[in-house]
Chimera marker file (.cmm) of the C-alpha trace (Angstrom):
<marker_set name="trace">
<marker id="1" x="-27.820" y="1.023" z="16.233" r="1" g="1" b="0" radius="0.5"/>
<marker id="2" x="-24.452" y="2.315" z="17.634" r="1" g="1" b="0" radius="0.5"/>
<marker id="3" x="-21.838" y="3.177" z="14.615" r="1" g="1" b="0" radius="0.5"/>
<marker id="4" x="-19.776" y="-0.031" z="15.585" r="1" g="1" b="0" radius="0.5"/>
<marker id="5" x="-23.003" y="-2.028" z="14.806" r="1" g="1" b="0" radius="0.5"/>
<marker id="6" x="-23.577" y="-0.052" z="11.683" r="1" g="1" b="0" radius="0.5"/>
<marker id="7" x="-19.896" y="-0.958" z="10.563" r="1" g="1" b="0" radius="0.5"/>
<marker id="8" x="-20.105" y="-4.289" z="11.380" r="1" g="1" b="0" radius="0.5"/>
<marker id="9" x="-23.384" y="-4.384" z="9.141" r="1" g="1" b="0" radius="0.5"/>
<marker id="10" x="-21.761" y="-3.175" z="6.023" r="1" g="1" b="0" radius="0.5"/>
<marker id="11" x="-18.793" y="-5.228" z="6.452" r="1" g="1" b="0" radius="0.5"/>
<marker id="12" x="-21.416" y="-8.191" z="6.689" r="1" g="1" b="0" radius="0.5"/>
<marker id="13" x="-23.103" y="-6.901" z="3.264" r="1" g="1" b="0" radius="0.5"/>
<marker id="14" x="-19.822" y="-6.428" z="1.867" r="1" g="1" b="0" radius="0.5"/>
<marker id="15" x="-18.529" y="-10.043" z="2.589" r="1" g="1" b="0" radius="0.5"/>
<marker id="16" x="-21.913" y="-10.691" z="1.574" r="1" g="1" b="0" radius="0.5"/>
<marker id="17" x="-21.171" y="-9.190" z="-1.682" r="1" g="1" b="0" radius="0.5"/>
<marker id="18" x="-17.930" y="-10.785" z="-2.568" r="1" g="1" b="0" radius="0.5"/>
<marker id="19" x="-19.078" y="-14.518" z="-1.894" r="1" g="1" b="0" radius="0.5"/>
<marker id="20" x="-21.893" y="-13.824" z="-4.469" r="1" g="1" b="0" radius="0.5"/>
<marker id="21" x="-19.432" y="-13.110" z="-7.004" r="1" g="1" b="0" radius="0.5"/>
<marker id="22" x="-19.811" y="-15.629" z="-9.755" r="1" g="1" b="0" radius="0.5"/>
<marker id="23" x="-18.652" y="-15.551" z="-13.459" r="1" g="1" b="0" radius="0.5"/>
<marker id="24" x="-22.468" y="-14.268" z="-13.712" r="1" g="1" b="0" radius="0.5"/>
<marker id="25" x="-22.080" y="-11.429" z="-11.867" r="1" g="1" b="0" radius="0.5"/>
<marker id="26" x="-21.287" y="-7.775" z="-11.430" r="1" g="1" b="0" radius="0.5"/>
<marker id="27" x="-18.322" y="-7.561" z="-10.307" r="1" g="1" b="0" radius="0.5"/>
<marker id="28" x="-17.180" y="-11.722" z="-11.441" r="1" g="1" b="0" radius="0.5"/>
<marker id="29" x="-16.978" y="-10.882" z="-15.352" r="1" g="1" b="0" radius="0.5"/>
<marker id="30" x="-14.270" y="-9.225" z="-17.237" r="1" g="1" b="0" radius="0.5"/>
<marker id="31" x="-14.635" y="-5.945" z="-18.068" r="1" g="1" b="0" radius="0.5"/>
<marker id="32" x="-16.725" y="-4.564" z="-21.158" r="1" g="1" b="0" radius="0.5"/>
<marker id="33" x="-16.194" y="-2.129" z="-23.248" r="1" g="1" b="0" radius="0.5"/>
<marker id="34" x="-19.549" y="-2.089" z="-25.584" r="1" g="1" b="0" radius="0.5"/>
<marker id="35" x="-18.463" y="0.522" z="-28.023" r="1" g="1" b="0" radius="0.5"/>
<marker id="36" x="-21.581" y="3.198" z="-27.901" r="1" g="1" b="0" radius="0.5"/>
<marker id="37" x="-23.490" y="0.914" z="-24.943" r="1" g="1" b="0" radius="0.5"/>
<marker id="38" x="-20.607" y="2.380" z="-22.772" r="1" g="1" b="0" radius="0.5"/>
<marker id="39" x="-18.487" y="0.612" z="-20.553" r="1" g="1" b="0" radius="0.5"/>
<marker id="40" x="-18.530" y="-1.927" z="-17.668" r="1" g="1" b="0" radius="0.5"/>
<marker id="41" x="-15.587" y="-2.010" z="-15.411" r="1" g="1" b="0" radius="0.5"/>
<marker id="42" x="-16.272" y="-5.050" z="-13.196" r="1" g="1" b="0" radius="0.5"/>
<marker id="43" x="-12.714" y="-5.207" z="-11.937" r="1" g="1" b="0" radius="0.5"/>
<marker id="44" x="-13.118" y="-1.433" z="-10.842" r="1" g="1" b="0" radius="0.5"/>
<marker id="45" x="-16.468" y="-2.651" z="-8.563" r="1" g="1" b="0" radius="0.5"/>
<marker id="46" x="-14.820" y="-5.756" z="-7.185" r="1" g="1" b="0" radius="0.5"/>
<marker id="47" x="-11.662" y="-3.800" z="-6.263" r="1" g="1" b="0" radius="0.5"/>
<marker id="48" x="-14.197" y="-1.271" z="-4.784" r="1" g="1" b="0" radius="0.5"/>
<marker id="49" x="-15.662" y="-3.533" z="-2.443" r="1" g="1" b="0" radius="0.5"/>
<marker id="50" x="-11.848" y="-4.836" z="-1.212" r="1" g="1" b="0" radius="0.5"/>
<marker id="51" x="-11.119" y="-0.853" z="-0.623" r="1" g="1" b="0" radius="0.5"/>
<marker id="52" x="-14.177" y="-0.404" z="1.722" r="1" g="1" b="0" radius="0.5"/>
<marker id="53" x="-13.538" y="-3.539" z="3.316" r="1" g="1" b="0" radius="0.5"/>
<marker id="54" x="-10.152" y="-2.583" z="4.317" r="1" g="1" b="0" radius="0.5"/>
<marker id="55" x="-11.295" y="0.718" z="4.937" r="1" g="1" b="0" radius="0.5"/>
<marker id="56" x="-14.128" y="-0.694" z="7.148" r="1" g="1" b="0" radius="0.5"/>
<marker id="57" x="-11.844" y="-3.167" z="9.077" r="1" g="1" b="0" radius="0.5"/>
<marker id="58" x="-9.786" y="0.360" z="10.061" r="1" g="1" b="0" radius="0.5"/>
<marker id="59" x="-13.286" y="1.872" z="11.378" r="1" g="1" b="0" radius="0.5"/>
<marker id="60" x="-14.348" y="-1.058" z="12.861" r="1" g="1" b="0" radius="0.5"/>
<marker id="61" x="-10.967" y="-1.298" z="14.940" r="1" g="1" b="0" radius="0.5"/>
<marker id="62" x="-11.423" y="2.266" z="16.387" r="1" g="1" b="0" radius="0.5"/>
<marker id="63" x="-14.606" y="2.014" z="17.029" r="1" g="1" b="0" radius="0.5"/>
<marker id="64" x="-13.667" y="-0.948" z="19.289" r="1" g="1" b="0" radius="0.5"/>
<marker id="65" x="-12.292" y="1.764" z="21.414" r="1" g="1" b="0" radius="0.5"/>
<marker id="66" x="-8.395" y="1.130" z="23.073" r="1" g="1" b="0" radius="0.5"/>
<marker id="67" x="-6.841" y="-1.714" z="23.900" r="1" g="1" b="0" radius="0.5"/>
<marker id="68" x="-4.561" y="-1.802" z="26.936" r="1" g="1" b="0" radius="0.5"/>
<marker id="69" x="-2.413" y="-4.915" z="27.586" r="1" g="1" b="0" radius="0.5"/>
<marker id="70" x="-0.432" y="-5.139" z="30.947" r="1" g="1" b="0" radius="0.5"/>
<marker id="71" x="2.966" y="-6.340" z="30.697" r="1" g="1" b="0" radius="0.5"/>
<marker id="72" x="4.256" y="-8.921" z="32.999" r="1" g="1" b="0" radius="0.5"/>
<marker id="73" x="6.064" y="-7.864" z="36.639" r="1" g="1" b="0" radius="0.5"/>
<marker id="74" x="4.712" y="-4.291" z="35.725" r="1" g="1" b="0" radius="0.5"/>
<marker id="75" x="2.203" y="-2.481" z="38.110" r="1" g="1" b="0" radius="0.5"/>
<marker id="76" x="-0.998" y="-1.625" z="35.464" r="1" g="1" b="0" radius="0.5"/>
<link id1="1" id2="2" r="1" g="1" b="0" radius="0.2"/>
<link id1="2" id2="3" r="1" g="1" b="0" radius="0.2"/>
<link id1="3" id2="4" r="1" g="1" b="0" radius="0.2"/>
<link id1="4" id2="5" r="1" g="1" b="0" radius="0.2"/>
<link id1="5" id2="6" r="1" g="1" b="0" radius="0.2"/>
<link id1="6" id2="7" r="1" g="1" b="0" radius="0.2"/>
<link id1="7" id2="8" r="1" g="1" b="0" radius="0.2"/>
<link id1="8" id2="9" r="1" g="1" b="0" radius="0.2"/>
<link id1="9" id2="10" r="1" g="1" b="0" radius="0.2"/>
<link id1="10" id2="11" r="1" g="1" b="0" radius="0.2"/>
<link id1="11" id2="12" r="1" g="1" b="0" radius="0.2"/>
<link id1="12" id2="13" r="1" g="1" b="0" radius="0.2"/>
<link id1="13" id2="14" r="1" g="1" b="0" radius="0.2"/>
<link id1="14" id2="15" r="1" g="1" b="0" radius="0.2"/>
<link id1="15" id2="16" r="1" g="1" b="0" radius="0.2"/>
<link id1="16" id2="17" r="1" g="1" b="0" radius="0.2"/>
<link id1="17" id2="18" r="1" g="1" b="0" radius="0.2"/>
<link id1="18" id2="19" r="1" g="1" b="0" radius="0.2"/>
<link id1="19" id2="20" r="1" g="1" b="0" radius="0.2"/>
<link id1="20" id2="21" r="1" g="1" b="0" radius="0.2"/>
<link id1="21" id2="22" r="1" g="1" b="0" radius="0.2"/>
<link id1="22" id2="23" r="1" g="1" b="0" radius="0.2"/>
<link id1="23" id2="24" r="1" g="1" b="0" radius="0.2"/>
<link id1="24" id2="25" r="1" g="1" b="0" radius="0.2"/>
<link id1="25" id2="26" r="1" g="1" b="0" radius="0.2"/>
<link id1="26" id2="27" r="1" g="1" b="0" radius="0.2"/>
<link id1="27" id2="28" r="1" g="1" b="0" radius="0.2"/>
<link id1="28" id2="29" r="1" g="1" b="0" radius="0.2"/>
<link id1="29" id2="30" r="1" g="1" b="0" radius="0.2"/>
<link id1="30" id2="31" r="1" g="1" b="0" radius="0.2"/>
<link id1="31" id2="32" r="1" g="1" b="0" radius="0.2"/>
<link id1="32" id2="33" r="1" g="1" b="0" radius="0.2"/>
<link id1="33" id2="34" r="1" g="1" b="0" radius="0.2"/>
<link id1="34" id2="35" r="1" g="1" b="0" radius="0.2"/>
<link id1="35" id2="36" r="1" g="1" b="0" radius="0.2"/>
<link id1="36" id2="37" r="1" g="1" b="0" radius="0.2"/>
<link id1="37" id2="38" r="1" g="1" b="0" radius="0.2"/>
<link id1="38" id2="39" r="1" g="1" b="0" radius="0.2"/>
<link id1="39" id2="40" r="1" g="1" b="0" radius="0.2"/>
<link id1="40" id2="41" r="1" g="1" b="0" radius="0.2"/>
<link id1="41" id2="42" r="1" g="1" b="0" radius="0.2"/>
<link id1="42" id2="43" r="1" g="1" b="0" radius="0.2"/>
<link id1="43" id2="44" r="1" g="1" b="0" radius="0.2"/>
<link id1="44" id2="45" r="1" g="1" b="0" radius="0.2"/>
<link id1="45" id2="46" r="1" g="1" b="0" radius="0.2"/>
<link id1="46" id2="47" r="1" g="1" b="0" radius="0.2"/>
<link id1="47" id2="48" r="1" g="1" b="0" radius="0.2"/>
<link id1="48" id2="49" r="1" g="1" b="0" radius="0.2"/>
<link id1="49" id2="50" r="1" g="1" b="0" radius="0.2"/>
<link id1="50" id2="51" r="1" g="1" b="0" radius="0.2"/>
<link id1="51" id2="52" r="1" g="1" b="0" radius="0.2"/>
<link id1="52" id2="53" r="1" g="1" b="0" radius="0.2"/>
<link id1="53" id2="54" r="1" g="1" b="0" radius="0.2"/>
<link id1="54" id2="55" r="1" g="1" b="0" radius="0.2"/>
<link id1="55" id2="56" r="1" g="1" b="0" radius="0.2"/>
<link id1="56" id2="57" r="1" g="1" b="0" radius="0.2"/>
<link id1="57" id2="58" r="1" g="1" b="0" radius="0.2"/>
<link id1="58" id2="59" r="1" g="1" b="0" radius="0.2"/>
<link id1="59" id2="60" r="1" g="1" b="0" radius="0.2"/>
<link id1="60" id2="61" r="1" g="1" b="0" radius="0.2"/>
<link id1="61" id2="62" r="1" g="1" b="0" radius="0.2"/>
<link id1="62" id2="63" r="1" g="1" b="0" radius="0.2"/>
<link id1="63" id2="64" r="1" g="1" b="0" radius="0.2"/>
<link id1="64" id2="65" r="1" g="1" b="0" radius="0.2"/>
<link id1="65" id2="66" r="1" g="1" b="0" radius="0.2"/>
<link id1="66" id2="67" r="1" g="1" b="0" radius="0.2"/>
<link id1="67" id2="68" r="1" g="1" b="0" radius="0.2"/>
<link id1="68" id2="69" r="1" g="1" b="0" radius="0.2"/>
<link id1="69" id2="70" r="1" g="1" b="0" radius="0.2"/>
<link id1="70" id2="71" r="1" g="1" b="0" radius="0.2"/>
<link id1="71" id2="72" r="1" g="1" b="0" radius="0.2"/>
<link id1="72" id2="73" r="1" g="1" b="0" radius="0.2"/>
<link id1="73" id2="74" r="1" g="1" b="0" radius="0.2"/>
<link id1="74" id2="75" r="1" g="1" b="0" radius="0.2"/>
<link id1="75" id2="76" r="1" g="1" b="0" radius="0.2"/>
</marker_set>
């Protein structure tokens, strides 16, 4: 796999990721803080995912290599 197709895969598992969110789910609950069982920051994961998504969607547009648009009544 080329790294574009390896960026486009984790965005895929990412999006993946978010949809499955529910109120049941990592990520879907409110944070828990369970005294001496430690705590859960769910917020913290699903506002990880958003950060590598936006980070990926960066990637994924170099990767994508240059873009060059000619301008009308200009020689390219």
């Amino acid at each position: 796999m080329s790294d574009l197709e390896n960026l486009q895969t984790r965005k895929s598992a990412i999006l993946a990721e978010l949809a499955a969110l529910s109120s049941s789910a990592a990520g879907g609950r409110p944070n828990i803080n369970g005294g001496g069982m430690g705590v859960v920051d769910h917020t913290g994961y699903r506002l990880s995912l958003y950060k590598e998504l936006e980070e990926l969607n960066k990637m994924i547009d170099i990767a994508s290599g240059p873009w060059e648009v000619p301008l009308e009544g200009r020689p390219a």
